[in-house]
C-alpha positions in Angstrom: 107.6 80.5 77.4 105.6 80.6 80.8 104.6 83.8 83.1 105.6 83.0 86.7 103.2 84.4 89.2 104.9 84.2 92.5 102.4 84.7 94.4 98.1 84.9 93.8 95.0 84.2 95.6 93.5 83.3 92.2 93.7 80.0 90.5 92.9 81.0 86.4 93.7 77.7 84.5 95.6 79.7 82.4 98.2 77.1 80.8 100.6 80.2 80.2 101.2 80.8 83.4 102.7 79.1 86.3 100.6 80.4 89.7 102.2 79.6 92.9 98.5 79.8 94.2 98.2 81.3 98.3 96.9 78.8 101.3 95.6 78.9 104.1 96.2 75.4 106.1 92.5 75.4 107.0 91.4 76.0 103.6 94.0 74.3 101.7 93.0 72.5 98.0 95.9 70.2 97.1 94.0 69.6 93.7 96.1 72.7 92.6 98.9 71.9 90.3 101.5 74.7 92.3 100.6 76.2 95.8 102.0 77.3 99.0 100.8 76.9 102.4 101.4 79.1 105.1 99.9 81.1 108.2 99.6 85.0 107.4 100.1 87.0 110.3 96.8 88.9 109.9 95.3 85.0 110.5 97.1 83.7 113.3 94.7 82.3 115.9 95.9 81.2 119.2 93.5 78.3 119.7 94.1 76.8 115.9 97.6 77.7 115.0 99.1 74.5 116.2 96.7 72.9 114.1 97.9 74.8 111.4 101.3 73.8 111.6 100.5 70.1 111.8 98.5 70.5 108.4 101.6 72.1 106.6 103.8 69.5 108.2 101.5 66.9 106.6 101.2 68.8 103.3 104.7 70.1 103.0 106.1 67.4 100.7 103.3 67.1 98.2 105.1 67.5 95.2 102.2 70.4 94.0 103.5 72.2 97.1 106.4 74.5 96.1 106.6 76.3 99.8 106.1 77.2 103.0 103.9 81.3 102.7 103.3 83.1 102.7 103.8 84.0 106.3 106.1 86.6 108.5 105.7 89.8 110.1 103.7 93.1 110.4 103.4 95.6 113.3 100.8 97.5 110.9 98.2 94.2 112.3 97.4 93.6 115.8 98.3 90.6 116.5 100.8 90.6 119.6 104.0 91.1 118.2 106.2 88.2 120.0 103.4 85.9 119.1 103.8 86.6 115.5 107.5 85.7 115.9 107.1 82.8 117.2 104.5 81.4 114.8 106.7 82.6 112.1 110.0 81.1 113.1 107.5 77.6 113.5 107.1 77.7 110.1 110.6 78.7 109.4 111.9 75.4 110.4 109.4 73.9 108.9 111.0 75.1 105.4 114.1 73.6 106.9 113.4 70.5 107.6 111.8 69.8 104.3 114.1 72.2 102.2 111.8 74.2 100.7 111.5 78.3 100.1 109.9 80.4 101.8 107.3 83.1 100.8 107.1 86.4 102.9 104.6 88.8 104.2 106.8 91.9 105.9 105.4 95.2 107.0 107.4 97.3 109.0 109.9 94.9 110.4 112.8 94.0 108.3 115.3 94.1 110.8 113.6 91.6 113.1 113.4 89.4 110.1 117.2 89.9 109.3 118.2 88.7 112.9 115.9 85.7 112.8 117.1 84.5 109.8 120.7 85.0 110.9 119.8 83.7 114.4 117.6 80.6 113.4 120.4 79.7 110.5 118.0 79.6 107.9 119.4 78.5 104.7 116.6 77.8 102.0 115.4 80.5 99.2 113.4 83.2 100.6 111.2 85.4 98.3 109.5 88.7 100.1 106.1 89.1 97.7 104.6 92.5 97.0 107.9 94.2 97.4 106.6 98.0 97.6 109.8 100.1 98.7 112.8 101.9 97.9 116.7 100.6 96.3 118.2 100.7 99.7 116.5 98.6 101.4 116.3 96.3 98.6 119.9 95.9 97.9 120.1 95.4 102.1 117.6 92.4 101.1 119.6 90.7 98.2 122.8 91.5 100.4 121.2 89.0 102.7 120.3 86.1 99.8 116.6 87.4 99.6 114.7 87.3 96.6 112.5 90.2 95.6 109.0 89.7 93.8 107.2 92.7 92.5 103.6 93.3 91.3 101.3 96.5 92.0 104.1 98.5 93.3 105.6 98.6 89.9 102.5 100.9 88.8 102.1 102.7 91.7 105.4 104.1 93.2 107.8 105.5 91.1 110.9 104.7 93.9 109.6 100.8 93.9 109.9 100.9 89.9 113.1 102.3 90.0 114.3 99.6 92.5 113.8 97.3 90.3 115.0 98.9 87.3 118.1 99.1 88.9 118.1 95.7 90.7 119.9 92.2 89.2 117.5 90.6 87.4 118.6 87.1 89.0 117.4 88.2 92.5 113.9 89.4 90.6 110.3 87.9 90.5 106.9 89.1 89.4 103.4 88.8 91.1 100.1 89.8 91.1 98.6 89.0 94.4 95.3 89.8 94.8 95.4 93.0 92.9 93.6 93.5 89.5 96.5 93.9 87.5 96.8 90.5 84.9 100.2 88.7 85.2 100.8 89.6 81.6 100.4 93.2 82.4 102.8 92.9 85.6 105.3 91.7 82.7 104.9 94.2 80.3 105.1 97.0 82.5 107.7 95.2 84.0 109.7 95.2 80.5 109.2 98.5 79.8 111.0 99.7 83.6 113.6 96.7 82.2 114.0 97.8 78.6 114.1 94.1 77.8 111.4 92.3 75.9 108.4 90.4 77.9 110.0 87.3 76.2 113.9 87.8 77.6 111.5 88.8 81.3 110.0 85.5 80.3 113.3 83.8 80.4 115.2 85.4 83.3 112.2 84.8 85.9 111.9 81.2 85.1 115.6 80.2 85.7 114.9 82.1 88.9 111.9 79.9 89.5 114.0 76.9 88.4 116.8 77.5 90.9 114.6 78.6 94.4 111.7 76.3 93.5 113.0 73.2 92.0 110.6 71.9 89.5 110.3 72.1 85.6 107.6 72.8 84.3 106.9 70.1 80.9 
């Protein structure tokens, strides 16, 4: 049985492990077997975004591209905050045009995101990586058909691991991002905050992958 990694910057080869591998539309390699493309809000550049968004129109439906991220929000980064909207709700429909999930990036604004969601009538998966706080607002997030992946956070804040000890496990993935921590060690830890085996974690997480992402992996 595979590891899902939801979301890294790092390709490994590892045939274990399924890595949804980050892009950048100006950087993109579509030799990778699984990737998403996407414009972070820490990147957004006024003179080149458009561009952007033309490459992930042209990419979006290579079958190696799984979804649109990560992109989305943060008032921690300054980069004018309407601006970010609006670069993020371009990519939104992009996602909805071509039916594919999204991958988030969210600091510090999750009830903008709510309303845009509600107000743009976005209806494909959406996965917020690197999930990092408490059980209330994640249960406000699955309440709202959002998906929850989990990675560092699991080791480091004792609220974030009991969010997800307490969470469904159907709303759950796991990550490492571009932290140090191995995918397999995500898992175990993961387990442990579960008290499930790393093989039944195995399991759950790839139905989940199987249902928001669509492809089987032979």
């Amino acid at each position: 049985m595979y590891y899902l990694n939801l979301h890294t910057h790092k390709f490994t080869e590892n045939s274990s492990v399924i890595e949804i591998v980050n892009q950048y539309p100006l950087e993109a390699n579509t030799n990778l077997p699984n990737y998403s493309i996407g414009i972070h809000p820490w990147h957004i550049n006024k003179s080149e975004y458009e561009n952007e968004l033309q490459i992930i129109n042209n990419l979006i439906n290579n079958k190696e591209c799984l979804a649109v991220g990560e992109c989305g929000l943060d008032k921690n980064f300054d980069v004018d905050f309407s601006f970010q909207t609006k670069v993020f709700i371009e990519q939104l429909k992009i996602a909805e045009t071509y039916n594919k999930p999204v991958i988030l990036h969210i600091v510090k604004a999750y009830e903008e995101l709510l309303q845009i969601l509600k107000q743009e009538k976005i209806t494909v998966p959406i996965v917020l990586h690197g999930f990092s706080k408490n059980i209330e607002l994640a249960n406000a997030l699955i309440k709202n058909n959002i998906y929850l992946s989990f990675g560092k956070y699991l080791f480091l804040s004792e609220a974030t691991a009991k969010a997800f000890e307490k969470l469904p496990i159907d709303n759950l993935f796991l990550e490492t991002d571009n932290s140090n921590y191995a995918i397999n060690e995500v898992y175990i830890k993961a387990s442990e905050i579960k008290n499930i085996s790393v093989q039944d974690l195995q399991v759950n997480i790839y139905n989940n992958f199987l249902r928001v992402f669509k492809k089987k992996i032979k």
